[in-house]
C-alpha positions in Angstrom: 0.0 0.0 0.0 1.3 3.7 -0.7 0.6 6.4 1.7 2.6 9.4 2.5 2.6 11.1 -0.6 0.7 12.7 -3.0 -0.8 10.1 -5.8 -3.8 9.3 -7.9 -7.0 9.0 -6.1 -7.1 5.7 -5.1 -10.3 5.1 -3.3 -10.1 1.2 -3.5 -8.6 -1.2 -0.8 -5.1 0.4 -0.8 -5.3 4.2 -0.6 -6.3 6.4 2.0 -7.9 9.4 0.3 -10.4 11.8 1.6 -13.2 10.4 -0.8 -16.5 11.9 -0.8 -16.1 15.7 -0.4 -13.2 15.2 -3.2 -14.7 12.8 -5.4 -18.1 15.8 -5.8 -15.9 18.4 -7.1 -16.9 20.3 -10.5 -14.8 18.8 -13.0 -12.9 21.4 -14.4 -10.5 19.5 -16.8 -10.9 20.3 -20.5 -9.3 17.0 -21.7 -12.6 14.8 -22.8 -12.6 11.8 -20.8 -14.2 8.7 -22.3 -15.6 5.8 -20.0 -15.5 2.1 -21.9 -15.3 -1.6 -20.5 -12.0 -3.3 -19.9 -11.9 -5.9 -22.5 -9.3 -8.6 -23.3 -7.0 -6.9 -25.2 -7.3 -3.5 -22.7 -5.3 -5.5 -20.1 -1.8 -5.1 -20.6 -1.9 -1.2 -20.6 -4.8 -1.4 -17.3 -2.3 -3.8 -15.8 0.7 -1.0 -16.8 -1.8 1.2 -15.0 -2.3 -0.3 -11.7 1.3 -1.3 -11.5 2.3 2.2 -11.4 -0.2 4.1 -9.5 -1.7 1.5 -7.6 0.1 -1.1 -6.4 3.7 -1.7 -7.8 4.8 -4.9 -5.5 2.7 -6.6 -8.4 4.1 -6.2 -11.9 2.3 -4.7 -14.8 1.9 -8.7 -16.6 1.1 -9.6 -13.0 -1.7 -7.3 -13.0 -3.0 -8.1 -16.3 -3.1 -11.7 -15.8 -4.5 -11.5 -12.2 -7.6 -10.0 -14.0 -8.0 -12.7 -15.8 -10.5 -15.0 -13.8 -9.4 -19.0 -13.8 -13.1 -19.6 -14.7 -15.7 -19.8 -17.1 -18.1 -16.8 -17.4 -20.6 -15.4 -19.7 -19.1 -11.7 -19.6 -17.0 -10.6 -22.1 -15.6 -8.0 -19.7 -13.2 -6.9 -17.0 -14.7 -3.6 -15.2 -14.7 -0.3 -16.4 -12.0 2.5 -17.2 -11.6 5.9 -18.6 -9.4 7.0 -21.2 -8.4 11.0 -22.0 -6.0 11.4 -24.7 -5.6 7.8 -25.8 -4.4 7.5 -22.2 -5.9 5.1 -19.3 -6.6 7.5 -16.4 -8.9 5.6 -14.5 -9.8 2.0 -13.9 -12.1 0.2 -11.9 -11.7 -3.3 -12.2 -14.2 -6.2 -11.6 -14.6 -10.0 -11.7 -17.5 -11.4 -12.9 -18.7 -14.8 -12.0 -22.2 -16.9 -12.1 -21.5 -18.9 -9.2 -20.9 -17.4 -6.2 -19.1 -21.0 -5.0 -20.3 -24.9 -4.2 -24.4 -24.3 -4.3 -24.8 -20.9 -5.0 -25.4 -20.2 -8.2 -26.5 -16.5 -9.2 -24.5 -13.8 -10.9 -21.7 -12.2 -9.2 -19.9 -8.9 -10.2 -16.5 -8.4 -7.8 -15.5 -5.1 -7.7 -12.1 -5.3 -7.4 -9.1 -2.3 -8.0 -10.5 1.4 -8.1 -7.7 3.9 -9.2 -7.9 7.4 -11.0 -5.0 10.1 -11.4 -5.8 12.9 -9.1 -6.6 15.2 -12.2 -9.0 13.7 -13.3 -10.5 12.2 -10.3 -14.2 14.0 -10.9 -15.2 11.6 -13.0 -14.5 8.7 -10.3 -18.4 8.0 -10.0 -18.7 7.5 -13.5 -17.0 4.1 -12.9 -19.3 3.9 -9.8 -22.3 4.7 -11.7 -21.1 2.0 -14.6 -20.6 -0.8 -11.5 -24.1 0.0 -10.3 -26.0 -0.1 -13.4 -25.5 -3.7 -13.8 -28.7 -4.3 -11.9 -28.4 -8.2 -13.3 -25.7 -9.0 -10.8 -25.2 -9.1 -7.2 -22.1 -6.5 -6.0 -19.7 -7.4 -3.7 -16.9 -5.4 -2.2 -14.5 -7.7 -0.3 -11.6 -5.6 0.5 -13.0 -1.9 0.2 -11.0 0.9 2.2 -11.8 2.7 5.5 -12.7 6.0 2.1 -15.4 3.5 0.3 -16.6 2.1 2.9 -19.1 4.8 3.8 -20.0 5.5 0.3 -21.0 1.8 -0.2 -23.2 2.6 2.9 -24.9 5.3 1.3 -25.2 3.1 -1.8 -27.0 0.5 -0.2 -23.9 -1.9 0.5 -24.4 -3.9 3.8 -21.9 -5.1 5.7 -20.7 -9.4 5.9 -19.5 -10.2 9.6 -15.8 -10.3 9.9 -15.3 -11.4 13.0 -13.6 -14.1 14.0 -10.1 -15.0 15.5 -5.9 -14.9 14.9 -4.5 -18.3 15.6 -1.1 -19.6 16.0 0.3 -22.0 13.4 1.4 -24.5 16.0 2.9 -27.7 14.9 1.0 -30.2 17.1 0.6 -33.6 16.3 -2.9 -34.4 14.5 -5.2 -36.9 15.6 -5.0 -40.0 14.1 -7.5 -40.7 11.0 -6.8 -37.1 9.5 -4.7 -37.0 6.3 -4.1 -33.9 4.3 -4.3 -33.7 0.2 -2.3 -30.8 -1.3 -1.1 -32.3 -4.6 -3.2 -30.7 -7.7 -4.1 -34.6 -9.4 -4.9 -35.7 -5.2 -7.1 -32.9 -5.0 -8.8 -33.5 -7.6 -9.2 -37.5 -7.2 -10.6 -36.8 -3.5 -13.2 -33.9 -4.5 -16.4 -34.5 -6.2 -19.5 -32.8 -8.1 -20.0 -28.9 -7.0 -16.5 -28.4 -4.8 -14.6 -30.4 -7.7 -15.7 -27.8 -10.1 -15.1 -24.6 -8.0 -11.8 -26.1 -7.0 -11.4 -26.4 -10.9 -11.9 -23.2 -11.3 -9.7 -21.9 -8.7 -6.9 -24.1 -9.2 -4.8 -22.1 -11.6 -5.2 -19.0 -9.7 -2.6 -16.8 -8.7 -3.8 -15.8 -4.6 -5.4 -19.2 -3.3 -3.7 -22.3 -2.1 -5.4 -25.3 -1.8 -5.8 -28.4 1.1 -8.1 -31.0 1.8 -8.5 -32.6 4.8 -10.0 -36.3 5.0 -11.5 -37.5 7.7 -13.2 -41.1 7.8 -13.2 -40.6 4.0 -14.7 -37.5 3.7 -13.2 -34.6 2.0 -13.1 -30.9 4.1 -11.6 -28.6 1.1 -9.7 -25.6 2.5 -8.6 -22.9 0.6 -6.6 -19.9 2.0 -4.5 -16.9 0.6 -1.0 -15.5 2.4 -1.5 -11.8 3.4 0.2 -8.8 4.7 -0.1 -7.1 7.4 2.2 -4.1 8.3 4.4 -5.5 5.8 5.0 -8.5 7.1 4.1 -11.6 4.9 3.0 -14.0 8.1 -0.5 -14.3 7.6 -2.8 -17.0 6.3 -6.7 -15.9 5.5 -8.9 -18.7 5.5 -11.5 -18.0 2.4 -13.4 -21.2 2.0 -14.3 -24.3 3.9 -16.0 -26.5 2.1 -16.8 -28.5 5.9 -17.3 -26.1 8.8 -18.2 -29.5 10.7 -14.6 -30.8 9.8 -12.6 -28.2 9.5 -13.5 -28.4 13.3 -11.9 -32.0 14.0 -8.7 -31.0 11.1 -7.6 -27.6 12.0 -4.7 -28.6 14.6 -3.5 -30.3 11.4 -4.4 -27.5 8.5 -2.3 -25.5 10.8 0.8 -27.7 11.5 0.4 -27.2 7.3 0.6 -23.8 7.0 3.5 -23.3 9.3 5.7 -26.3 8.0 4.7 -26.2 4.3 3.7 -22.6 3.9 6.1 -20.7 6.4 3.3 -18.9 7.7 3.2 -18.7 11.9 -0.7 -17.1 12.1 -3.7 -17.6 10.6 -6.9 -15.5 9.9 -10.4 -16.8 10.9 -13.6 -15.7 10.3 -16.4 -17.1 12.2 -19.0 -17.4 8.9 -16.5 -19.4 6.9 -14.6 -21.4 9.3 -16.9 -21.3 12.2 -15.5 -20.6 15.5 -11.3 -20.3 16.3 -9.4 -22.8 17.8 -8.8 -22.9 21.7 -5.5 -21.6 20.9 -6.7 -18.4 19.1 -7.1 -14.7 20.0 -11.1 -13.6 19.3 -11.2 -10.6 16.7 -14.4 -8.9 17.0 -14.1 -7.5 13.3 -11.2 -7.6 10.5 -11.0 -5.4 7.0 -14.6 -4.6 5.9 -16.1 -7.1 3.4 -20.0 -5.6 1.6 -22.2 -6.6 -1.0 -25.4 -5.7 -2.3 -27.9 -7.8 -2.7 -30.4 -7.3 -5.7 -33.0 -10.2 -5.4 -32.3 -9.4 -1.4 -30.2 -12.6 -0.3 -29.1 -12.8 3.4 -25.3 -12.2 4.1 -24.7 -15.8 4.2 -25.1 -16.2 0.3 -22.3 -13.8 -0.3 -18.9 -15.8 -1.3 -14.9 -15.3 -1.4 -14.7 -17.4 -4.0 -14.7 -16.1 -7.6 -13.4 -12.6 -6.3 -10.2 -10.6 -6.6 -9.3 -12.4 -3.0 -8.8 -15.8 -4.9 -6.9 -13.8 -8.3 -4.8 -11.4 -7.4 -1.7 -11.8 -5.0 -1.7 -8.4 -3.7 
C-alpha cells in the first residue's frame, strides 16, 4: 500500500484518500474523458496502470493476468475504465462470476481495483455509476478501504461479519485418521461434483492455495491466501471451507500445514466461513470490511470469497 505522498486518487482497498467531499468536485479538466469496458485486449496497458499508480509490488503482466479469472463466465468484460488522450486515467476493475461457489449459483460482479489520477478524479463516480447499473448481478466489495466504505453505505452496500479469530500456526501432532491432500491430481481425485468444479476453477489461480483434509473418508476442502499485514508476509486468511463441521476436527492439522509447508506462523479466521477459532486463538471482534449488495435481497450468508479478486490477485 502507498501512503505518505501525493498520488492518484485511489479510493479502493489500498489508498487512504479523503473520498466523498473530493470525489463531488466540478470537473474542471478540458481533456474529454471517455468511459468504456475493460476488455481482453485492454489488459496489458490497465495492468501498466495499476502497477504504477496503484500497487507496484505486483508487476504490470502480474496485473494483467491477475484480471483474468481461472473460470468460465458469460461476460466478455473486465470492469470499467476511462481513457483521456488515448491514455488510461482511470480504472475500476471487476470480476465477474455466475456462481458465487459450491451451491450458489447466481451472478456475481466483484468489484475489485478502483484507481484514477488525481486530475481527473471528478469523473471517479462514472466508474461507480457504470458498476451499479448492472442491476443483473449481485455487487460485492471484499476488501473496500476505510474511504469506500461509507460510500457503499450510502449506496445501499451492507456489511458481511468479519469477525472471528488470529490463531497460531502451532505444529502439534494431528489426531490420528486425519490425512491432508495438497497435490493438484490428489485434490482432484478426493473432490467431487459442486466443490470439484469450484476447485477447478480456482486451481490455476494466482492468490489461493489449496488443502483437503480427509476425515473417515470424507473430504473438508480448504482454501486460504498469504496476506500482509504491516508489511510483514506472516499471515494465512482462511477463504473457504467447504466442511465447517470438519474443519473443526482438522484444523490442529491444517495449521501444522501452513507453518511447516507454507512458512506462515498465524492464521486468519472468520467465524461465517470457518466457524468458531481454535482454543489456541485470539477472538477478533471484526477484521478489514467485506460488503455486497444484494439485488434479489439474499441474506449475508449467500455472499462468497470465492470467484473474487481475493482468490486472483496476489496483492
Amino acid at each position: 500500500m502507498k501512503s505518505g505522498r501525493r498520488a492518484p486518487f485511489t479510493p479502493h482497498r489500498h489508498r487512504c484518500h479523503r473520498f466523498p467531499r473530493v470525489i463531488l468536485a466540478i470537473v474542471t479538466h478540458a481533456t474529454r474523458v471517455d468511459l468504456a469496458p475493460i476488455t481482453t485486449d485492454d489488459l496489458p496497458r490497465v495492468g501498466e496502470f495499476l502497477s504504477v499508480h496503484l500497487d507496484s509490488s505486483l508487476t504490470p503482466a502480474q496485473w494483467a493476468r491477475s484480471l483474468r479469472p481461472t473460470w468460465s463466465t458469460s461476460h466478455p468484460d473486465h470492469g470499467f475504465l476511462l481513457v483521456a488522450d488515448g491514455l488510461v486515467v482511470g480504472v475500476y476493475a471487476a470480476f465477474y462470476s455466475e456462481t458465487g461457489g459450491p451451491g450458489r449459483d447466481r451472478p456475481v460482479c466483484n468489484l475489485a481495483a478502483w484507481c484514477v489520477l488525481e486530475e481527473h478524479r471528478g469523473h471517479s463516480l462514472r466508474l461507480v455509476r457504470a458498476m451499479l447499473a448492472q442491476r443483473d448481478r449481485e455487487l460485492t466489495d471484499l476488501s473496500p478501504s476505510g474511504t469506500v466504505v461509507p460510500l457503499n453505505e450510502r449506496l445501499g452496500f451492507r456489511h458481511l461479519d468479519t469477525s472471528g479469530a488470529l490463531a497460531v500456526n502451532l505444529p502439534l501432532p494431528s489426531r490420528r485418521g486425519i490425512r491432508l491432500v495438497t497435490g493438484h491430481a490428489d485434490i482432484e481425485a478426493t473432490l467431487t461434483g459442486s466443490d470439484l468444479a469450484a476447485y477447478r476453477d480456482h486451481a490455476g489461480s494466482a492468490a489461493a492455495r489449496h488443502v483437503v483434509a480427509v476425515i473417515d473418508e470424507r473430504p473438508c476442502w480448504v482454501v486460504f491466501r498469504a496476506v500482509r499485514r504491516k508489511g510483514l508476509r506472516l499471515f494465512a486468511s482462511v477463504i473457504h471451507v467447504s466442511d465447517r463441521e470438519l474443519f473443526r476436527a482438522a484444523a490442529p492439522a491444517v495449521h501444522r500445514h501452513l507453518l511447516l509447508a507454507h512458512r506462515l506462523p498465524l492464521t486468519l479466521l472468520q467465524t461465517r466461513v470457518s466457524g468458531p477459532g481454535p482454543w489456541h486463538s485470539v477472538p477478533l471482534r471484526a477484521q478489514r470490511p467485506a460488503m455486497y449488495l444484494s439485488r434479489a435481497g439474499l441474506p449475508p450468508e449467500s455472499a462468497s470469497y470465492l470467484y473474487s479478486e481475493l482468490t486472483q490477485v496476489p496483492w
